[in-house]
N, CA and C atoms of all chains as a GROMACS GRO file, in nm:
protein
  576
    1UNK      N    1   0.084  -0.120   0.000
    1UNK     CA    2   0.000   0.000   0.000
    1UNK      C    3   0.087   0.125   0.000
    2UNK      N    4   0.042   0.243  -0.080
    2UNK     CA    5   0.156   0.375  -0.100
    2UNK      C    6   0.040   0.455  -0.017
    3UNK      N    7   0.039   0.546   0.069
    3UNK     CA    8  -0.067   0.629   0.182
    3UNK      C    9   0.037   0.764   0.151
    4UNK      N   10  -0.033   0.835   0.058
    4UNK     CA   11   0.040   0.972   0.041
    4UNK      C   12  -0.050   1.098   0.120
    5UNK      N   13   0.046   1.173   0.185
    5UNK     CA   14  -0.039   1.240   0.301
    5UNK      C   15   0.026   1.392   0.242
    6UNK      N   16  -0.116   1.535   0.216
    6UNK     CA   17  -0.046   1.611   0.192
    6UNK      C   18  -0.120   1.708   0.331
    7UNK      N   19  -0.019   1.782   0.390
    7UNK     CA   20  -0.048   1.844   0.471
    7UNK      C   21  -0.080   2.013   0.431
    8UNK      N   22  -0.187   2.033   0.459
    8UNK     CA   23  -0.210   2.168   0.400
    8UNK      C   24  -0.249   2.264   0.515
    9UNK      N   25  -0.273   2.383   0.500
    9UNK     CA   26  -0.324   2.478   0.608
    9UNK      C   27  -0.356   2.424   0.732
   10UNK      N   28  -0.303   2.387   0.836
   10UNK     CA   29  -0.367   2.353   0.971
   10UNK      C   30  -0.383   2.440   1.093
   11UNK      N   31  -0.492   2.520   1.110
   11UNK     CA   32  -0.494   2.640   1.187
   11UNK      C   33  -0.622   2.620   1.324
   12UNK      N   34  -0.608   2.627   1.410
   12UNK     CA   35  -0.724   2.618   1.561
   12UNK      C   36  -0.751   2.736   1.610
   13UNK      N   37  -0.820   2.796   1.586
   13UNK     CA   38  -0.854   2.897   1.707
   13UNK      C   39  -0.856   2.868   1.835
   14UNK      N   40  -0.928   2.764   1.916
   14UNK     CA   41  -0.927   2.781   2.030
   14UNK      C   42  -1.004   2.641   2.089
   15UNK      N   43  -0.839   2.632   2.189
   15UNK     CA   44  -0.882   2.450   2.220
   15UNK      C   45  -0.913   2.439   2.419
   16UNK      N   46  -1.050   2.382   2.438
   16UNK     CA   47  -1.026   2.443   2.605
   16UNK      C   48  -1.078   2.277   2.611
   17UNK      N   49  -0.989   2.236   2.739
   17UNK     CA   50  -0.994   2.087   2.795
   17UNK      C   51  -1.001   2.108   2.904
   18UNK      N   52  -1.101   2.038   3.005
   18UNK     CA   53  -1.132   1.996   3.132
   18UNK      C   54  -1.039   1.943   3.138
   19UNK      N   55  -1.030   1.791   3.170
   19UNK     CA   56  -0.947   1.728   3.246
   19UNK      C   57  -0.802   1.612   3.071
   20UNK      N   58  -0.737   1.612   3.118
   20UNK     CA   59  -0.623   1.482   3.027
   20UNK      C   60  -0.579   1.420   3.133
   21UNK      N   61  -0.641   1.296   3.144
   21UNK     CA   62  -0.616   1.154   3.280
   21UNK      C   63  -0.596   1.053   3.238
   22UNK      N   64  -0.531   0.970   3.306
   22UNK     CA   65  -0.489   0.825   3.312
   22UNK      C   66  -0.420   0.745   3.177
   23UNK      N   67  -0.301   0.845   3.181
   23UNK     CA   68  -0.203   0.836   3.023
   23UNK      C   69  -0.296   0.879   2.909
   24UNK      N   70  -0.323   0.990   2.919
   24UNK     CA   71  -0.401   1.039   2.793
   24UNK      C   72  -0.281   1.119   2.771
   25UNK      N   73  -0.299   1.188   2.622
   25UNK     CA   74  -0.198   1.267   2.579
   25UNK      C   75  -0.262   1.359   2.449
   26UNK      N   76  -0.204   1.493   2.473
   26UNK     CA   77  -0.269   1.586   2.399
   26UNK      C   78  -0.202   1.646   2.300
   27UNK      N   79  -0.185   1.622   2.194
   27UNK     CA   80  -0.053   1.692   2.088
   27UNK      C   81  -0.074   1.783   2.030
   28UNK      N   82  -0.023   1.875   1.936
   28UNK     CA   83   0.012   2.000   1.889
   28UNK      C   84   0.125   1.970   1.806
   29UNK      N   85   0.094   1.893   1.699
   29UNK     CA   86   0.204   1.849   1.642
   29UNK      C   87   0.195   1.711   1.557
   30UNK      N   88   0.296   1.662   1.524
   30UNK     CA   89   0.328   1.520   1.436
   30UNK      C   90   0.383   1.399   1.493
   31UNK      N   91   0.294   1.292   1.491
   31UNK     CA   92   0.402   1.212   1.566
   31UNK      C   93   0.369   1.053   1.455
   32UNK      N   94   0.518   1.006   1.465
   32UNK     CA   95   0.528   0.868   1.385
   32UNK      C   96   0.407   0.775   1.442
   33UNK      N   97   0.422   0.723   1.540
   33UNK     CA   98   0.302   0.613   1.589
   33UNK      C   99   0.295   0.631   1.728
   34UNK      N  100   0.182   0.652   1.774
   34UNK     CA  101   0.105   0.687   1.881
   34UNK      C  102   0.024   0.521   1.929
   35UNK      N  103   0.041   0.520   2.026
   35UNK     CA  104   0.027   0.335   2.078
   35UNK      C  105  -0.068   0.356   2.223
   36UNK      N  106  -0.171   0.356   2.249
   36UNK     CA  107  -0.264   0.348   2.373
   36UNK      C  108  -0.354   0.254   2.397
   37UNK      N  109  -0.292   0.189   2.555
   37UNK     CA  110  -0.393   0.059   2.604
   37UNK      C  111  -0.447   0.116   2.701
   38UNK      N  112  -0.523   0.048   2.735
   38UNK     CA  113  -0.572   0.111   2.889
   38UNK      C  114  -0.652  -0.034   2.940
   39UNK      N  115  -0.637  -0.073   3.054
   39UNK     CA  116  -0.708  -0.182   3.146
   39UNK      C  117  -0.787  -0.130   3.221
   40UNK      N  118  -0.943  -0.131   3.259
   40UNK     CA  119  -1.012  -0.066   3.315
   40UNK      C  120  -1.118  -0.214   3.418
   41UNK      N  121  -1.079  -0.192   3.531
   41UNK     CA  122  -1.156  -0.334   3.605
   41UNK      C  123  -1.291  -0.295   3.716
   42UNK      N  124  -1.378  -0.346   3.701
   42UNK     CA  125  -1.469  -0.312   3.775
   42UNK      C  126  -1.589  -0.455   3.801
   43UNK      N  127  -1.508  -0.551   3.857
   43UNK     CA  128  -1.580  -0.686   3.851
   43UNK      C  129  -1.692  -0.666   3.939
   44UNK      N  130  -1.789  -0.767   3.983
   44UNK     CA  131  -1.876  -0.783   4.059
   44UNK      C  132  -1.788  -0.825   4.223
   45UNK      N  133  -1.715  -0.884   4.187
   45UNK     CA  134  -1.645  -0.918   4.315
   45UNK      C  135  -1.626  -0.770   4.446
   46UNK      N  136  -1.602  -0.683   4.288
   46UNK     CA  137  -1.522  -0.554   4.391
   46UNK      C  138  -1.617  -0.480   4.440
   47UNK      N  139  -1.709  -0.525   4.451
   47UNK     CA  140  -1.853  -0.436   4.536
   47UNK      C  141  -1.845  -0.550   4.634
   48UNK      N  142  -1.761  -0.463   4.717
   48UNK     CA  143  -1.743  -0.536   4.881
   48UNK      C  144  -1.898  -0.482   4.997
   49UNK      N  145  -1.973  -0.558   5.026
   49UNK     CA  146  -2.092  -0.493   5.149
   49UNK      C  147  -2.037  -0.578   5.257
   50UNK      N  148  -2.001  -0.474   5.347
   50UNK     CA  149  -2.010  -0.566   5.494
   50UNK      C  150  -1.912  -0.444   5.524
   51UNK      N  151  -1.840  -0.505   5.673
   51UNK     CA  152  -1.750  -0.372   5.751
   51UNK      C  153  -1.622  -0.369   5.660
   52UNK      N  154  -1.612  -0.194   5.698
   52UNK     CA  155  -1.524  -0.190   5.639
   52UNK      C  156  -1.379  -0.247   5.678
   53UNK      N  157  -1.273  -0.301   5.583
   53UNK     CA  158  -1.184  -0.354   5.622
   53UNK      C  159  -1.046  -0.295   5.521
   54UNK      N  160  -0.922  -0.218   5.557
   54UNK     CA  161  -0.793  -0.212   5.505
   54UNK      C  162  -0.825  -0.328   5.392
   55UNK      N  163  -0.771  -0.274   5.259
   55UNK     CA  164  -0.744  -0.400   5.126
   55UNK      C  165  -0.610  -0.448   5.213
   56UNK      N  166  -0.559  -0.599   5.122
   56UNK     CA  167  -0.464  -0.664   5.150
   56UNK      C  168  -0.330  -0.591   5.105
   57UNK      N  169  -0.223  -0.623   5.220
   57UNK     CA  170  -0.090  -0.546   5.185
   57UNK      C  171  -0.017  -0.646   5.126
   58UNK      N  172   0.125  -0.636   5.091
   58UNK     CA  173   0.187  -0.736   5.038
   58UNK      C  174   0.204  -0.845   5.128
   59UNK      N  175   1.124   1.819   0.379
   59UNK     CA  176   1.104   1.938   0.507
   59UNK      C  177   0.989   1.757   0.616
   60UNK      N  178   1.023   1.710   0.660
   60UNK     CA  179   0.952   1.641   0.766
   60UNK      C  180   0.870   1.643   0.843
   61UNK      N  181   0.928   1.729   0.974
   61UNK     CA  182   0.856   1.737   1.056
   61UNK      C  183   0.746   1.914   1.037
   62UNK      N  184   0.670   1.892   1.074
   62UNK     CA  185   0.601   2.077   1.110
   62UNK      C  186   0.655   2.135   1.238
   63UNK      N  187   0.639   2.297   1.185
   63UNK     CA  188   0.644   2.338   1.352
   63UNK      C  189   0.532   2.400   1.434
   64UNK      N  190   0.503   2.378   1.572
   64UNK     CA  191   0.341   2.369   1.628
   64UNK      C  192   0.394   2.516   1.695
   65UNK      N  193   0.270   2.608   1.626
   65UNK     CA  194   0.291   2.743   1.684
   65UNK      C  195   0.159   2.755   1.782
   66UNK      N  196   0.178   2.767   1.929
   66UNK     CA  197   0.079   2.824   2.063
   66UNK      C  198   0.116   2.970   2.039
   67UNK      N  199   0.011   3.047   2.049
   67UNK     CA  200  -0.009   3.182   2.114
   67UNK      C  201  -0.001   3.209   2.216
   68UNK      N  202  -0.075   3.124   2.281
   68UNK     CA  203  -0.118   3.140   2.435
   68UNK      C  204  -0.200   2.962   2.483
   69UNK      N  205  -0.132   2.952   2.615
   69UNK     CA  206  -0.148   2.794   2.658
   69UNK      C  207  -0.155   2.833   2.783
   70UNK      N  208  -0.247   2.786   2.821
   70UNK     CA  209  -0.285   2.773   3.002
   70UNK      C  210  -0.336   2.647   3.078
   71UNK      N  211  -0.250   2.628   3.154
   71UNK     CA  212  -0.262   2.452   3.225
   71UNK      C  213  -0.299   2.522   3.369
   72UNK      N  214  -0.394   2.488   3.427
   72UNK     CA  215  -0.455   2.521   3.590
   72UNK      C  216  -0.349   2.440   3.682
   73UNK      N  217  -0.338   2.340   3.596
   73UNK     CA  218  -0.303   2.191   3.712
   73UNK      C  219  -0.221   2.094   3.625
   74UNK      N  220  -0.075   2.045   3.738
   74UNK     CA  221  -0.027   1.908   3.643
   74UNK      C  222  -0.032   1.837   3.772
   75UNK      N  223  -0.054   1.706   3.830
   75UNK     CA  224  -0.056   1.613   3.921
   75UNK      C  225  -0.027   1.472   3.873
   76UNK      N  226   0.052   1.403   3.971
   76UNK     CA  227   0.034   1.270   3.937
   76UNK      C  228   0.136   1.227   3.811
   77UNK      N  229   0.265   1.284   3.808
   77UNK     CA  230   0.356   1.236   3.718
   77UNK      C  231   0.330   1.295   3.576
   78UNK      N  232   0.214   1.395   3.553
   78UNK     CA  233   0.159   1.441   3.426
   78UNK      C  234   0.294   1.542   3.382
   79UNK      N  235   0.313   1.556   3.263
   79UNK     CA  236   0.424   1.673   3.196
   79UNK      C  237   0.338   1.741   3.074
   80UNK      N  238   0.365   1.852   3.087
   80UNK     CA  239   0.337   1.948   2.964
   80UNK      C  240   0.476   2.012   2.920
   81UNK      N  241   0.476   1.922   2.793
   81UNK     CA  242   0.613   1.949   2.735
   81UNK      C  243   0.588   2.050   2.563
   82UNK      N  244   0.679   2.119   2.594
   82UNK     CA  245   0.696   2.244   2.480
   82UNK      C  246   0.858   2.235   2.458
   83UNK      N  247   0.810   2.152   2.291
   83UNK     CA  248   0.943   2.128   2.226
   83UNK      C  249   0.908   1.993   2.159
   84UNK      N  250   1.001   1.942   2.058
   84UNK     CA  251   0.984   1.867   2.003
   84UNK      C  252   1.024   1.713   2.103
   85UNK      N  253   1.032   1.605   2.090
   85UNK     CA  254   1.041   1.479   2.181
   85UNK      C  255   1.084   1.347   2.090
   86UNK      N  256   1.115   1.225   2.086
   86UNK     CA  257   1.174   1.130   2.020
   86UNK      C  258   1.075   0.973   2.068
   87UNK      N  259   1.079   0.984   2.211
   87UNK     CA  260   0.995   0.874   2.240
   87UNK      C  261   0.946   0.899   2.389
   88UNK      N  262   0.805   0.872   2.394
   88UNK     CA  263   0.757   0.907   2.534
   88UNK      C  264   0.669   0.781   2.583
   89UNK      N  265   0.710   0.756   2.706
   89UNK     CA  266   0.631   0.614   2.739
   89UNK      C  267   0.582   0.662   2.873
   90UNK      N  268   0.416   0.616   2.907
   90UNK     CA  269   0.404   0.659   3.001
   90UNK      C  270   0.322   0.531   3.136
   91UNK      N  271   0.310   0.518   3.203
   91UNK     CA  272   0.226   0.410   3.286
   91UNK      C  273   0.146   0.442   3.420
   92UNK      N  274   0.006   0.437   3.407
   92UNK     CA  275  -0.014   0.483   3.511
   92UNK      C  276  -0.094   0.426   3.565
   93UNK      N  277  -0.107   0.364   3.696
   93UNK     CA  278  -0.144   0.238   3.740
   93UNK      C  279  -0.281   0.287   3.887
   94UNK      N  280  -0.371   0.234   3.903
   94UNK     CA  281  -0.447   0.361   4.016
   94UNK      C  282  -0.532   0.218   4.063
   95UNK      N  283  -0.539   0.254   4.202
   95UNK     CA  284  -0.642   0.150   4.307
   95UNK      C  285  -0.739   0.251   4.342
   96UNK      N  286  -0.868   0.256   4.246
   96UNK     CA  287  -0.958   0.357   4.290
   96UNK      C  288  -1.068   0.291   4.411
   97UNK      N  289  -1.028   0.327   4.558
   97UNK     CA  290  -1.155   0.282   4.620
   97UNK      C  291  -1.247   0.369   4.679
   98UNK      N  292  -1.390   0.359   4.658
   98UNK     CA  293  -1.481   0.406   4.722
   98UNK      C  294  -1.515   0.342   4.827
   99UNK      N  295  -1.561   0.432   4.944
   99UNK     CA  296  -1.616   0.392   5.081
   99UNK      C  297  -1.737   0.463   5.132
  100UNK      N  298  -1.856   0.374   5.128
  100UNK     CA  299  -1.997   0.440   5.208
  100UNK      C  300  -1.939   0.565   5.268
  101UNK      N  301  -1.823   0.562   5.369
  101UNK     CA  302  -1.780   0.637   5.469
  101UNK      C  303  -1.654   0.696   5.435
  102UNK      N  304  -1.583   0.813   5.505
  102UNK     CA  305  -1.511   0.869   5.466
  102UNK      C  306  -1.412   0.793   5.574
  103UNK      N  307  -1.329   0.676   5.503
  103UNK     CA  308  -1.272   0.606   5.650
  103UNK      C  309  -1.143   0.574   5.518
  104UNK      N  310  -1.011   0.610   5.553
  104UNK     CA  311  -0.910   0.560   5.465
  104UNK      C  312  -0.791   0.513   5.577
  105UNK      N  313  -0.747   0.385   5.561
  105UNK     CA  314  -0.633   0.328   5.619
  105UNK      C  315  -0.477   0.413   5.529
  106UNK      N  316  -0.411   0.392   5.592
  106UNK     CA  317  -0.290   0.428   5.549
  106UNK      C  318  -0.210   0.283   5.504
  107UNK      N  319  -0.162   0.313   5.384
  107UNK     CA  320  -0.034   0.211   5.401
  107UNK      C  321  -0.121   0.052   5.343
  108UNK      N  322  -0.244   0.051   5.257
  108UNK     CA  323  -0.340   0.002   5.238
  108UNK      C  324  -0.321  -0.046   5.054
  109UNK      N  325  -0.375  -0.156   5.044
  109UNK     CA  326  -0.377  -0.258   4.893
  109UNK      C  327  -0.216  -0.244   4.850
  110UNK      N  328  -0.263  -0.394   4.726
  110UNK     CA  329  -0.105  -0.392   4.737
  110UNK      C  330  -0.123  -0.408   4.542
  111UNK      N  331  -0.064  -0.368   4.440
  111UNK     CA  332  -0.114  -0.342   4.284
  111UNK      C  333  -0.063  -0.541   4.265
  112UNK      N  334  -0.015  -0.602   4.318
  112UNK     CA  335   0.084  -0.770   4.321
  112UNK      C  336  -0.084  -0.849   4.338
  113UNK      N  337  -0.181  -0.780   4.430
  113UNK     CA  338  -0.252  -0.882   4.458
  113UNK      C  339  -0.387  -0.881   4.333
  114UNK      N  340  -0.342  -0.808   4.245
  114UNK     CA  341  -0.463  -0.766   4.134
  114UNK      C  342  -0.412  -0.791   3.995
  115UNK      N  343  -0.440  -0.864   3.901
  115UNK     CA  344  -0.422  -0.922   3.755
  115UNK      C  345  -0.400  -0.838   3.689
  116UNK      N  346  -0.506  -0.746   3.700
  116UNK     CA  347  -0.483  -0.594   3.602
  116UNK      C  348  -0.417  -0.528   3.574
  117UNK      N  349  -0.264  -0.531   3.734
  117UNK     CA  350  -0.195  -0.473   3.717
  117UNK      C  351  -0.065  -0.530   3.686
  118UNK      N  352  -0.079  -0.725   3.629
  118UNK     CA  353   0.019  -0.760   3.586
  118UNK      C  354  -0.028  -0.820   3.412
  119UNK      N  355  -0.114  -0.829   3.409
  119UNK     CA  356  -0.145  -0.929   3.286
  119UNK      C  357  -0.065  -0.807   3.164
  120UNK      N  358  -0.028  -0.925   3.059
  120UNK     CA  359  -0.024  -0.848   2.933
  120UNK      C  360  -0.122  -0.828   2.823
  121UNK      N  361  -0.106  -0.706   2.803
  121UNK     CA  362  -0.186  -0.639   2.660
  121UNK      C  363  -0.141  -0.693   2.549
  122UNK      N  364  -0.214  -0.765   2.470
  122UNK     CA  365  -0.205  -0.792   2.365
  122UNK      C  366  -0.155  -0.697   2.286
  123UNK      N  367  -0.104  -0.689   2.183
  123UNK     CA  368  -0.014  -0.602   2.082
  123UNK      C  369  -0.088  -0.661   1.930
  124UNK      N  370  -0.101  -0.618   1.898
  124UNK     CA  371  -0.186  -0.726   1.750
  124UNK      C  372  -0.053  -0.644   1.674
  125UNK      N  373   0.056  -0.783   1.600
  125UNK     CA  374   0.168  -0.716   1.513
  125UNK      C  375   0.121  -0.648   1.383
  126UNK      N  376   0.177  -0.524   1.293
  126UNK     CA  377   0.158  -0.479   1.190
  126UNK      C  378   0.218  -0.554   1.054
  127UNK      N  379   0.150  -0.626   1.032
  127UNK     CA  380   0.225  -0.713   0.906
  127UNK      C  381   0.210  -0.637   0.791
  128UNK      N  382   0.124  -0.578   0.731
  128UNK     CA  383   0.132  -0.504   0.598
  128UNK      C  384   0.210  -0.407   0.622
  129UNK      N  385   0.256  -0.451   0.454
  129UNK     CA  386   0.367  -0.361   0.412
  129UNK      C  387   0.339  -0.192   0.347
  130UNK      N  388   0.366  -0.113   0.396
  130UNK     CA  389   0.380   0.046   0.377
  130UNK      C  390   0.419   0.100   0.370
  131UNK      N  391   0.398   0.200   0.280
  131UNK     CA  392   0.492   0.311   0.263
  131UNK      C  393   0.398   0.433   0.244
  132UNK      N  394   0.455   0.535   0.355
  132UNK     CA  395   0.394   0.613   0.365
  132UNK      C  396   0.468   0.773   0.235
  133UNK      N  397   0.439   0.841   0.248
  133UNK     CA  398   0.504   0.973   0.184
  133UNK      C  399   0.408   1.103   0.244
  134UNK      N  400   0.482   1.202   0.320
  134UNK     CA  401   0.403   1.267   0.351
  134UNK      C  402   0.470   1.427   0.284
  135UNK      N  403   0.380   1.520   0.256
  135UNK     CA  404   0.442   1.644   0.209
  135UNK      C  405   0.354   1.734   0.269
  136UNK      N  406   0.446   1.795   0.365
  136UNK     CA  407   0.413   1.942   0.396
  136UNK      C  408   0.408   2.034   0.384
  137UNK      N  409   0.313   2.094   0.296
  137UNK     CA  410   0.284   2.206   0.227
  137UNK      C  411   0.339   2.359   0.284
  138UNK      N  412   0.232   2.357   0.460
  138UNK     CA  413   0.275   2.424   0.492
  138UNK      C  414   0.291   2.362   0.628
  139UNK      N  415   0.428   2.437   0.658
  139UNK     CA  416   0.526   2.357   0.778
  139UNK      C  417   0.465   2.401   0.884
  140UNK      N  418   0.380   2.467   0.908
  140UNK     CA  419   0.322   2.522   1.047
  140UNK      C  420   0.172   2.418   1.070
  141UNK      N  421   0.136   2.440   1.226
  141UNK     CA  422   0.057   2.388   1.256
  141UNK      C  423   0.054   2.495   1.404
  142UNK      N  424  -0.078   2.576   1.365
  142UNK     CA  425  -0.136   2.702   1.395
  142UNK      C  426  -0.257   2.677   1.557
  143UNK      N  427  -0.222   2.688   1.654
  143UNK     CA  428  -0.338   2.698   1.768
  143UNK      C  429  -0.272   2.871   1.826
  144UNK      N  430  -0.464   2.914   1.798
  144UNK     CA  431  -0.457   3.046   1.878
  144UNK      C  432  -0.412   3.032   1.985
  145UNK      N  433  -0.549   2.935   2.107
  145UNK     CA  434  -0.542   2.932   2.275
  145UNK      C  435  -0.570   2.819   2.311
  146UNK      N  436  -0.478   2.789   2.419
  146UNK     CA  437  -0.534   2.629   2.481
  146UNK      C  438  -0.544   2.641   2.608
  147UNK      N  439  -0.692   2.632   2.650
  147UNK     CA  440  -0.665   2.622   2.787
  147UNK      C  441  -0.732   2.492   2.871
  148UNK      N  442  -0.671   2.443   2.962
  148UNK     CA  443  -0.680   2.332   3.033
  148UNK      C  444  -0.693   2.301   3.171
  149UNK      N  445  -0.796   2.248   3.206
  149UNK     CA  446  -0.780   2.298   3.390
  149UNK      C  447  -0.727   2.183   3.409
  150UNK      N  448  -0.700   2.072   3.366
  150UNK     CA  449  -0.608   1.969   3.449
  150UNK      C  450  -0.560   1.874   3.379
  151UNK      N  451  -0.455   1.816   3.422
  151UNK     CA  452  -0.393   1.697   3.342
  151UNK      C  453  -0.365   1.623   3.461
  152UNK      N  454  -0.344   1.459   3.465
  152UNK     CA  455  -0.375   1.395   3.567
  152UNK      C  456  -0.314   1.225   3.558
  153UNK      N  457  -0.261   1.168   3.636
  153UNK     CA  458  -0.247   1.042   3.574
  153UNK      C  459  -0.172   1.008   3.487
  154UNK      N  460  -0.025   1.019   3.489
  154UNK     CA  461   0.082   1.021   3.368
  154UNK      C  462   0.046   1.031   3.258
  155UNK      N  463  -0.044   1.181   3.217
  155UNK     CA  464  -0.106   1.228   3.152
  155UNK      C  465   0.040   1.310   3.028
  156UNK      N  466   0.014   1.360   2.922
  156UNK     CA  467   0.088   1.452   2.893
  156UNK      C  468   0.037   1.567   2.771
  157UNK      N  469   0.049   1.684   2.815
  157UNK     CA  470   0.022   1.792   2.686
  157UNK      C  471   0.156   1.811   2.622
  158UNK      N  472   0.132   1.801   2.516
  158UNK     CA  473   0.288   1.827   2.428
  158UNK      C  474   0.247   1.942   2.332
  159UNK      N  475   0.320   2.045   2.291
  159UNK     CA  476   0.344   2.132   2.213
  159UNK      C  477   0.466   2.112   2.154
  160UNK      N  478   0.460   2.034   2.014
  160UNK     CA  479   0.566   2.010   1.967
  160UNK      C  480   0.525   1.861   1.871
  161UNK      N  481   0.680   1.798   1.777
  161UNK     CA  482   0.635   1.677   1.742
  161UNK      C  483   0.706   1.583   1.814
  162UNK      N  484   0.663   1.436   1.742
  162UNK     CA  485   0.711   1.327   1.880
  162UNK      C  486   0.792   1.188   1.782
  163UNK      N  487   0.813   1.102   1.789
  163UNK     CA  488   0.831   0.996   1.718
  163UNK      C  489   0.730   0.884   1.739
  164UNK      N  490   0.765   0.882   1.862
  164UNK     CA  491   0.676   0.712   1.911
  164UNK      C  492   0.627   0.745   2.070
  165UNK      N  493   0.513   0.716   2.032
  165UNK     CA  494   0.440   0.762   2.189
  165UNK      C  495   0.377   0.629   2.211
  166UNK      N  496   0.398   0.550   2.350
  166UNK     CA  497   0.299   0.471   2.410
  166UNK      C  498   0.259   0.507   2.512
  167UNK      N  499   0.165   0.500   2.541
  167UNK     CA  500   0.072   0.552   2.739
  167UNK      C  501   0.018   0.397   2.733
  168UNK      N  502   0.048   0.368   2.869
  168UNK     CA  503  -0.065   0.281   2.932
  168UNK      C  504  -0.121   0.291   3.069
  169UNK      N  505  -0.283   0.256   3.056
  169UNK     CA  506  -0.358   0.282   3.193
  169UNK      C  507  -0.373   0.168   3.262
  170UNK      N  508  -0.399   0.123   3.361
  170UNK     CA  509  -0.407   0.028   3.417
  170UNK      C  510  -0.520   0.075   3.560
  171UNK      N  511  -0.632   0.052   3.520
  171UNK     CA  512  -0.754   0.114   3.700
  171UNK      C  513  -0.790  -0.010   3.752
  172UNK      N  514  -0.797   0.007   3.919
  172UNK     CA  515  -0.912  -0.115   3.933
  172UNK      C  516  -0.966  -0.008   4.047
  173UNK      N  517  -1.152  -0.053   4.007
  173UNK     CA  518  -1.247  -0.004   4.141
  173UNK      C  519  -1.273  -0.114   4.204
  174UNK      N  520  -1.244  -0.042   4.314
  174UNK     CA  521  -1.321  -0.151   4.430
  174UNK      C  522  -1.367  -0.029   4.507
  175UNK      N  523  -1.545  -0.033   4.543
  175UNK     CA  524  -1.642  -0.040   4.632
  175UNK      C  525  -1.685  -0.060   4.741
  176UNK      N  526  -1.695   0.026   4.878
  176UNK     CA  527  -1.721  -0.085   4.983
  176UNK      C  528  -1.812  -0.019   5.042
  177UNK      N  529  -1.922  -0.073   5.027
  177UNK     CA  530  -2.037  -0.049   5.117
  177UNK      C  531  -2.100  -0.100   5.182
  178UNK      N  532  -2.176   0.003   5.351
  178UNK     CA  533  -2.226  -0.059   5.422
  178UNK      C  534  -2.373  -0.153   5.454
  179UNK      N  535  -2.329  -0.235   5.550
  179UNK     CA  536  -2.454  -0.358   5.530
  179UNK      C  537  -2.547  -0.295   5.539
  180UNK      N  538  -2.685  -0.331   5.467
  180UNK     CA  539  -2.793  -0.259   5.536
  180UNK      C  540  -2.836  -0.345   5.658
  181UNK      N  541  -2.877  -0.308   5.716
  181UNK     CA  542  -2.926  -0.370   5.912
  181UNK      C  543  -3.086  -0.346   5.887
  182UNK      N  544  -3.120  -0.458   5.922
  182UNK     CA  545  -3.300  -0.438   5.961
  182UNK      C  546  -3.294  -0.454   6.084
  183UNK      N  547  -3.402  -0.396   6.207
  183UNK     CA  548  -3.417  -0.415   6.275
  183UNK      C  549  -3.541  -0.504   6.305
  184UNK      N  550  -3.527  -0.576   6.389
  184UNK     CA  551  -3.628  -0.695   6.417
  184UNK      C  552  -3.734  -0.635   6.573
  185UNK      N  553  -3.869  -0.693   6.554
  185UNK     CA  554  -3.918  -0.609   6.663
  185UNK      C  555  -3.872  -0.623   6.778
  186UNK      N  556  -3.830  -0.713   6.793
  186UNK     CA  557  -3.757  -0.769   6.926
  186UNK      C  558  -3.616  -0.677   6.944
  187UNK      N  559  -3.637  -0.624   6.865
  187UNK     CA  560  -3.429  -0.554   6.895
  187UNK      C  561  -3.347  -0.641   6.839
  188UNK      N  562  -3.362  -0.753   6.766
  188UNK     CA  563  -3.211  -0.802   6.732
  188UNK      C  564  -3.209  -0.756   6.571
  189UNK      N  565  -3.092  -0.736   6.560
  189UNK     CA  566  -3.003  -0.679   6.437
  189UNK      C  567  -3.001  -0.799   6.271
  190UNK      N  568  -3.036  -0.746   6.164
  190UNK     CA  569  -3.043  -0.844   6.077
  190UNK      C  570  -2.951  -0.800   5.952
  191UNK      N  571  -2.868  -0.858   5.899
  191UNK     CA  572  -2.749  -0.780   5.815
  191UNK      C  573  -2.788  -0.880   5.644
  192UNK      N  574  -2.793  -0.786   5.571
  192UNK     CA  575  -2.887  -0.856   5.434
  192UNK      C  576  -2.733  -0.833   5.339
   0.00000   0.00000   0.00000
């Protein structure tokens, strides 16, 4: 595959962001390859009811 | 001519926390990891010195990578070498977060969350006075 890229006029007036969290990333610019995972866990297990108790230490 | 150059006017960050960078300038490779034990509590009750990231999968398993087998070739031409923002403004960055003004080569971020929840029993009371935990 040949992916010919022509870059022409690129102009913003005006960029307003609340929050950039948990390895997010905000560019202004060019970049070769940009790579984002993210693991996000929220099982049934982890809805603990009963007293509260310290999680486990090592 | 390769890379562009990223022209700010004016950039306003409220807040960087938590290992976050706002970098102004160009960069080569940026890797970032940010790993978080989010717990909620019915109550405002926090131990010190509390969970451990060893006893949770999430924060060891590997991410699959799916390899790039096709073959490419890119060609890019930059007409015009600029890349133009009036104003940026931002009230927070957070979480080995990063704002960059500038170009980069190879960027990876990875997140890694786990919630855990802990809420209290509900109690019925029985007419007799004894306590019932559901």
């Amino acid at each position: 595959m040949n992916f010919q890229v022509y870059n022409r006029e690129l102009c913003v007036g005006s960029i307003r962001v609340i929050g950039v969290s948990s390895s997010s990333v905000l560019i202004v610019g060019d970049a070769e390859t940009i790579q984002q995972s993210s693991i996000f866990d929220t099982p049934a297990e982890s809805l603990i009811i009963g007293p509260f108790v310290p999680l486990e230490t090592e | 001519m390769f890379v562009r150059t990223s022209v700010v006017d004016h950039l306003k960050v409220d807040a960087l926390s938590h290992s976050s960078v706002a970098e102004i300038g160009d960069s080569a490779f940026i890797h970032c990891l940010s790993r978080a034990l989010a717990v909620k509590r019915e109550e405002e009750l926090f131990f010190t010195n509390e969970g451990s990231f060893r006893k949770y999968d999430v924060f060891s398993m590997p991410i699959p990578m799916e390899p790039i087998v096709e073959r490419m070739t890119m060609q890019t031409t930059n007409l015009k070498p600029i890349i133009k923002v009036n104003n940026i403004d931002i009230l927070g960055a957070s979480a080995a977060s990063v704002i960059h003004i500038g170009s980069s080569k190879h960027i990876a971020m990875e997140a890694r969350v786990k919630h855990i929840r802990q809420l209290k029993p509900d109690i019925i009371l029985g007419s007799d006075g004894t306590q019932m935990f559901l």
